[in-house]
N, C-alpha and C positions, 0 to 999 in steps of 0.2 A: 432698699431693704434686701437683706440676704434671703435668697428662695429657702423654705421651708419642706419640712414633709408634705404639706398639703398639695404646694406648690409643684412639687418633683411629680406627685401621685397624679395629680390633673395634666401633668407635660408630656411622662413617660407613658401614659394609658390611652393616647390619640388615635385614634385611627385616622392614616395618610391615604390617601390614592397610590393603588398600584406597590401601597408597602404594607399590605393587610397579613397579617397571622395566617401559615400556611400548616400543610398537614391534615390527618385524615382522623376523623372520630372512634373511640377505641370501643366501640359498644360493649365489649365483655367488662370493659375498668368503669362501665358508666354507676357512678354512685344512685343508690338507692332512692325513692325519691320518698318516704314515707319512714319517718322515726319509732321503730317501735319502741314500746317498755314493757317486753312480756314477765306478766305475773302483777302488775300493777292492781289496784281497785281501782273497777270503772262505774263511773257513777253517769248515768243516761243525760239526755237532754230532751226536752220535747221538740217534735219535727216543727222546723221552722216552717213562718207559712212564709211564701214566695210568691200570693198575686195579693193585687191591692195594694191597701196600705195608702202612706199621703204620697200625692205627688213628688216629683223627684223636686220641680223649680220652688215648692214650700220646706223642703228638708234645705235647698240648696243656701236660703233664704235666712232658714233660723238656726243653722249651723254657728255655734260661740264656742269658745275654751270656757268651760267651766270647771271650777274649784273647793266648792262651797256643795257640801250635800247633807240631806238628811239621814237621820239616823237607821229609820227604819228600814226592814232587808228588805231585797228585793226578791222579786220572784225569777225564777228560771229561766221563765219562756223570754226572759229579754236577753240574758246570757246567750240561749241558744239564738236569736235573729242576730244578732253582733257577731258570733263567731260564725255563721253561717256567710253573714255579707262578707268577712273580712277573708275568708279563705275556703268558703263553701264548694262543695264538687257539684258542678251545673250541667254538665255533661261526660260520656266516658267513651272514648273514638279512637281509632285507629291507636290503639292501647295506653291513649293517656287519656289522665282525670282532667278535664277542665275545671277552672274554679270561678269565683267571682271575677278576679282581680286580677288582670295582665299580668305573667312572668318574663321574662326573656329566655326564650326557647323553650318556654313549659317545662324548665326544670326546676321550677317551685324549692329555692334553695331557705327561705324565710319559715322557723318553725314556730309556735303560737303556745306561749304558757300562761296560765292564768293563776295571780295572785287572790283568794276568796277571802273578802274582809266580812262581808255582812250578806251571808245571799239566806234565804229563805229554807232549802235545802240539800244548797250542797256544803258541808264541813269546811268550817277556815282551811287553807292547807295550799300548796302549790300545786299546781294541776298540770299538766301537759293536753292538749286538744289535736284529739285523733278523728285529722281530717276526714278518713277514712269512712268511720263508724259514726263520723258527728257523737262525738261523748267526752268525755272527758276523764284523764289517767291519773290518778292522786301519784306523785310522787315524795310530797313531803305535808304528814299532818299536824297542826298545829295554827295557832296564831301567827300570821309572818309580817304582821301590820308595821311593824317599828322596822322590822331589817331591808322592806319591800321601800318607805318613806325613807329610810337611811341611804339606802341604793340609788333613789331617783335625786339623789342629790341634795337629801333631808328637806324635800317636799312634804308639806303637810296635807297636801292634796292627796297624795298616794296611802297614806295614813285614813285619812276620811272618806276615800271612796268605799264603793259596793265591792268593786274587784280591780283588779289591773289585769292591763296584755300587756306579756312583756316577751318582745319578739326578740327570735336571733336569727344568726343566717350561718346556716350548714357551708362554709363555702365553696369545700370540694365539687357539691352538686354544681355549681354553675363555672367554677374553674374548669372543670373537664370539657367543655368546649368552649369558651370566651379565654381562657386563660388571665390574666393579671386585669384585662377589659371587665371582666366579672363583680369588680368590686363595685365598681360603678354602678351594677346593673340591680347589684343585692340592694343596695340603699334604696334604688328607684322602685323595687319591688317593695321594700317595706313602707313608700312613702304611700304607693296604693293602696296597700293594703290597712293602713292607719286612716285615710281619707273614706274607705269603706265604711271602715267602723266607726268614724267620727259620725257620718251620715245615719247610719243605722240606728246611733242612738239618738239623733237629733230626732228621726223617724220614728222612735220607740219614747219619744218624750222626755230622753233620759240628757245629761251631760257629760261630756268626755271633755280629757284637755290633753294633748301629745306632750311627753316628754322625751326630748333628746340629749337633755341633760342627765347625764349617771355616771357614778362612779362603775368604772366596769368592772374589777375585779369581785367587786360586793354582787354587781349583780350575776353575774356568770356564779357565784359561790351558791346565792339565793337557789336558783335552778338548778346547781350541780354540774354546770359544764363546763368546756376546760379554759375557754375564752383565745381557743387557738384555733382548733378545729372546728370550733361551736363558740360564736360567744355573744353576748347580748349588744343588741344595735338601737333599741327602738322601745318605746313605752305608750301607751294609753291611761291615762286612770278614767272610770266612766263608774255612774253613781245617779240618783234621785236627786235635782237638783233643787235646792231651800227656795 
């Protein structure tokens, strides 16, 4: 069988012995590590609680894909433990934000939007999650339940859940020191970062299901980014399961 893109990408992106990527870090070009959208509406979260909770080896245990959810909205405060695990700031040191969830070089290149189908109250609408401030940025209001299910590759799961996280990766941020190895590195940070949230809501009672299935043009359009510089990599749907 003739090598493929996938193939070329896994071959050329190796790291050798003694043939490692040289060169010095350009800290004035180091990309920003936090997306603003000044002037947005921000709509609060309540503070996540952080001790407690069930055990990690009973979440580890009843962690499924789930599909199937009830109608009724949900409340907030699960919104907020889900976005906290999945990309939460745990410590701030030697001038970086630490988060839940391993990056490669803490340069946190994975950003976090939230599709709201039925939550209790925050507004349908597209959200962006500002790590920062724990809250959440509306960027687009309305119903986005059919274009969000269209996106995920006409999932009806993404239709019927509570919300979706629909992750991208900035990937300048981690090209400026891993260079073309970076790709590699986005993916592994989104997978952590999905496995969070997957937990959190097993932890929260709730059911999630990963999707890596999407059409990407549709989804990068949903968000509004450009799917060159920024484009969607990664999905959650998570919901009250029937």
């Amino acid at each position: 069988m003739k090598p493929g893109i996938g193939d070329r990408f896994q071959q050329e992106t190796q790291y050798q012995r003694d043939r490692l990527p040289g060169g010095t870090l350009d800290w004035n070009s180091k990309p920003e590590t936090f997306k603003p959208y000044p002037g947005a509406p921000r709509f609060s979260l309540p503070a996540p609680q952080i001790r407690g909770g069930n055990p990690l080896w009973d979440v580890l245990s009843g962690r499924r894909s789930v599909r199937e959810f009830h109608a009724r909205p949900m409340p907030e405060r699960h919104v907020s433990q889900i976005l906290w695990a999945a990309q939460g700031i745990t410590a701030e040191r030697f001038g970086f934000s630490f988060r839940t969830t391993p990056s490669a070089g803490a340069l946190y290149p994975v950003e976090t939007y939230l599709v709201a189908n039925h939550l209790e109250e925050t507004p349908r609408g597209v959200y962006h999650y500002a790590v920062g401030d724990h809250c959440l940025e509306q960027i687009k209001a309305g119903d986005f339940r059919v274009a969000v299910a269209r996106a995920a590759l006409d999932q009806k799961a993404a239709y019927d859940a509570h919300f979706v996280l629909v992750w991208t990766a900035v990937f300048e941020r981690c090209k400026w020191k891993y260079k073309q190895r970076a790709y590699r590195y986005v993916y592994l940070d989104a997978g952590h970062i999905a496995q969070s949230a997957a937990l959190a809501a097993t932890a929260e009672g709730l059911g999630s299901c990963q999707i890596g299935a999407i059409y990407d043009e549709e989804a990068d359009d949903l968000l509004g980014v450009d799917g060159i510089q920024e484009s969607t990599i990664y999905m959650t749907v998570v919901g009250i399961p029937e």
